[in-house]
C-alpha positions in Angstrom: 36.9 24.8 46.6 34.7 27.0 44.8 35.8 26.1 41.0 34.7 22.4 41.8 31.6 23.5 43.9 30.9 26.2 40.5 31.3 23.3 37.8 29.2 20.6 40.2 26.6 22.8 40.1 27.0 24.2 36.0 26.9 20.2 35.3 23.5 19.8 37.1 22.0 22.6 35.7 22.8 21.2 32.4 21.8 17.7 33.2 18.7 19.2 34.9 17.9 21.3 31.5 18.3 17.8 29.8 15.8 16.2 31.1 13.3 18.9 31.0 14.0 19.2 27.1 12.9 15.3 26.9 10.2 15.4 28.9 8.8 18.4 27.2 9.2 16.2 24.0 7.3 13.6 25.7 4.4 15.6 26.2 4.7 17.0 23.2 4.7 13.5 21.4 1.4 12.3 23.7 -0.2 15.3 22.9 0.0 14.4 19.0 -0.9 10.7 20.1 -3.9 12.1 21.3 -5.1 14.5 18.5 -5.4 11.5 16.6 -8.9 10.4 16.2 -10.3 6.6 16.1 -14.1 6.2 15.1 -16.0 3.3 15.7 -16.3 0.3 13.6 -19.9 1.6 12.6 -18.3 4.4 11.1 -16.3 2.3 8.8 -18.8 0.1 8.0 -21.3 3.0 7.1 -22.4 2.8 3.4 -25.1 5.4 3.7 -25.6 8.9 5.0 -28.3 11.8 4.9 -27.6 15.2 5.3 -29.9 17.4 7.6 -29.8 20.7 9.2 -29.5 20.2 13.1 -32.2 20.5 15.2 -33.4 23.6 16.7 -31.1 25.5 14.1 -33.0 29.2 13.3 -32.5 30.7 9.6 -30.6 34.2 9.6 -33.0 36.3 9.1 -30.6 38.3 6.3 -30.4 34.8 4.9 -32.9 32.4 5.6 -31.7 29.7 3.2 -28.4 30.0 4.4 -28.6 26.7 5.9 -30.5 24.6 3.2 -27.8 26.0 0.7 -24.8 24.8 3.1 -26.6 21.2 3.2 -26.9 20.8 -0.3 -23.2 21.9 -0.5 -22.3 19.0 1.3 -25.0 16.7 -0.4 -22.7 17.4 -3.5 -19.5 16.9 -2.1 -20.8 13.6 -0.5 -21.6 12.7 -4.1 -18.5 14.0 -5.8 -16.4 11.8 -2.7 -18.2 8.7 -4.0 -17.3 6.7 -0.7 -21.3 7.2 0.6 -25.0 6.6 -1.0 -27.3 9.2 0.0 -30.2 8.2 1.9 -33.4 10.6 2.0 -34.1 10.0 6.2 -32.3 9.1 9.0 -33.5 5.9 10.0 -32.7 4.4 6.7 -28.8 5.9 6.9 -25.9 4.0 8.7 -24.8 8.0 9.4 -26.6 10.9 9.6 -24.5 14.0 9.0 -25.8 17.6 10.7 -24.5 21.0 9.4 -25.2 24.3 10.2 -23.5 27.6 8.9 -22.1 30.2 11.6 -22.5 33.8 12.1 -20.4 36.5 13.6 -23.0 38.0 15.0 -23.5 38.5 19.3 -27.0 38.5 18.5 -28.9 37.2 15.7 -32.2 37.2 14.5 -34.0 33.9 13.0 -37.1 32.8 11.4 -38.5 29.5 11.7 -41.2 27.4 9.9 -43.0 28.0 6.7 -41.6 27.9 3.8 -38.0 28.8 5.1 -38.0 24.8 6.1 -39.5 23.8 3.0 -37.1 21.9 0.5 -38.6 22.4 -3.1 -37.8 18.9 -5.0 -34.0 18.8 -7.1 -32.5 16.5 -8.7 -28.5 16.2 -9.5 -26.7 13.8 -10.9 -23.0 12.6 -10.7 -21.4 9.4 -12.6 -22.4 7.3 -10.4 -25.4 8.9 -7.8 -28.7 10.8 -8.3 -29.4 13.1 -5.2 -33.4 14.1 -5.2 -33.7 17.2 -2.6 -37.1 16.5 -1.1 -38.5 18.6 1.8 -38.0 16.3 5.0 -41.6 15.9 7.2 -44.2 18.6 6.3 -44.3 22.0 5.7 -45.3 24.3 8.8 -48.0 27.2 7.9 -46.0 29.9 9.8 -43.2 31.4 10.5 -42.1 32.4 13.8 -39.5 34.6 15.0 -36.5 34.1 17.2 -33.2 35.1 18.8 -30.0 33.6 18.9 -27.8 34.8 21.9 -23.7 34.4 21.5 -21.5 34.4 18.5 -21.5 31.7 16.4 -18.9 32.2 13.7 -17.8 28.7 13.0 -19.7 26.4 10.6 -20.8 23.3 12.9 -20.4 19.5 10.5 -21.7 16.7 12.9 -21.4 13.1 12.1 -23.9 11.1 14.1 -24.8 7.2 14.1 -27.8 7.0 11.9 -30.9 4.7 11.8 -33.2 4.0 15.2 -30.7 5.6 17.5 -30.5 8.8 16.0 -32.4 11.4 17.7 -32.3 15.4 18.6 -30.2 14.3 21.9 -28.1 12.0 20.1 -24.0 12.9 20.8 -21.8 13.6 17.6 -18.8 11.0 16.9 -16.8 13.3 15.5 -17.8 17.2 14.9 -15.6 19.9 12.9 -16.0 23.6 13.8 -14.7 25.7 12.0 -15.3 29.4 10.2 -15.8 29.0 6.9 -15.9 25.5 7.0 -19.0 24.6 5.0 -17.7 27.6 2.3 -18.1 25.9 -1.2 -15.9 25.1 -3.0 -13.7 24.0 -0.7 -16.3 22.5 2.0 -13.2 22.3 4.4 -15.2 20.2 7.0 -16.4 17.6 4.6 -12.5 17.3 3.7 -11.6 16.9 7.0 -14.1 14.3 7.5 -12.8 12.3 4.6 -9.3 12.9 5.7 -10.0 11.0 9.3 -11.7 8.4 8.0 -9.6 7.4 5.7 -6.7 7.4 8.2 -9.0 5.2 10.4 -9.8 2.9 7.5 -5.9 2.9 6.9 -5.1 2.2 11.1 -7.7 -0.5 11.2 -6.2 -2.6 8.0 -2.8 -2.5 9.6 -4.2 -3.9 12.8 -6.2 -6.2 11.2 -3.1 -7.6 9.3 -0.4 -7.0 12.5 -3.5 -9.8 13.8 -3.1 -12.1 11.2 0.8 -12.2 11.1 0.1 -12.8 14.6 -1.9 -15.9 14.4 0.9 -17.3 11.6 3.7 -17.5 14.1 1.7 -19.0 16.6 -1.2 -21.4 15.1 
C-alpha cells in the first residue's frame, strides 16, 4: 500500500513542478511583452525636435557647463541620425527632447543664471543639416547659488510632445536613465531612443499592412 501511495504522490509532485515551470515561463514571456514600448502616432510623425536642458536643472558647480556640453552632444548626434530637423524653440518642434547629465554626488552644489545659462552662437554642419547654437530667452545678470539634495548619478534623456503643449509640467513619453548615458561618443540614450522608435516605426507598418490584407479578403 505504501509503493502505490509513494509513486501517487512522486507523480504529483512532478506534475505539480510542471506546471509551475510553465507558468513561470508565462510570466516570464508577459513580462518581455511588457518591456516593450509603443509611442504615439505623434512620435512617428515628428519631423522636428529641439534640444533643451530641463527645467529647474542647477549647473555643478565643478562644472557649470556640464549640461550645455551634454546638449550639444545630442544636438550632434540628432544630426549625425539624420531621421530629425532641428528646430531652435519648442513651440516650433513636433518633439522637444530634455537632457540633463547626473552626478554621484549626495549633495551637490549649483549655480544658476548669468552667463552659466548663456549659449554663445555655433554653427555645425553635417551633409545634410546646419545646427546654429543660439542662447534660448535672455541672459540673466546674476548668478545664484543652490543645492541639490540626493544622488543623481544617471544622465536623465526626456522626449516630450513639442509645440503649444509643451510646458515645465509637461510628462515625458518616453525617458532613458541611465549613468553615463549622455557620455560622447557613444550617447547611449540617444541610441536607445533611435533603437525604440525605429521598432515602433517597424510594429506600426506591419499593422498597417496586417489592415490592408485584411480589407482584401473581405471587401
Amino acid at each position: 500500500m505504501k509503493r502505490p501511495l509513494q509513486r501517487k504522490i512522486r507523480n504529483m509532485a512532478r506534475v505539480a513542478g510542471t506546471i509551475a515551470a510553465a507558468m513561470a515561463l508565462v510570466v516570464l514571456a508577459s513580462a518581455k511583452k511588457k518591456e516593450k514600448v509603443l509611442l504615439p502616432d505623434y512620435v512617428l510623425r515628428a519631423q522636428t525636435v529641439v534640444v533643451l536642458i530641463l527645467p529647474e536643472t542647477g549647473e555643478p558647480i565643478n562644472d557649470p557647463i556640464a549640461n550645455r556640453k551634454a546638449q550639444e552632444e545630442v544636438e550632434k548626434a540628432i544630426m549625425k541620425w539624420g531621421r530629425f530637423r532641428l528646430a531652435q524653440e519648442a513651440f516650433t518642434a513636433d518633439l522637444v527632447i530634455g537632457v540633463r547629465k547626473g552626478t554621484a554626488k549626495i549633495v551637490n552644489l549649483t549655480i544658476n543664471g548669468g552667463q552659466v545659462d548663456t549659449r554663445p552662437t555655433t554653427i555645425e554642419t553635417t551633409d545634410n543639416q546646419i545646427r546654429v547654437g543660439v542662447q534660448q530667452g535672455g541672459p540673466r545678470d546674476r548668478t545664484s547659488p543652490g543645492v541639490e539634495a540626493g544622488s543623481i548619478a544617471e544622465d536623465m534623456f526626456k522626449v516630450f510632445q513639442g509645440g503649444d503643449t509643451y510646458g515645465a509640467n509637461s510628462i515625458p513619453v518616453w525617458t532613458c536613465a541611465e549613468k553615463d548615458g549622455l557620455k560622447p561618443p557613444a550617447l547611449a540614450a540617444v541610441e536607445k531612443f533611435r533603437k525604440t522608435l525605429e521598432e515602433a516605426e517597424k510594429a506600426a507598418t506591419q499593422k498597417q499592412q496586417q489592415s490592408q490584407q485584411g480589407h482584401k479578403k473581405n471587401p
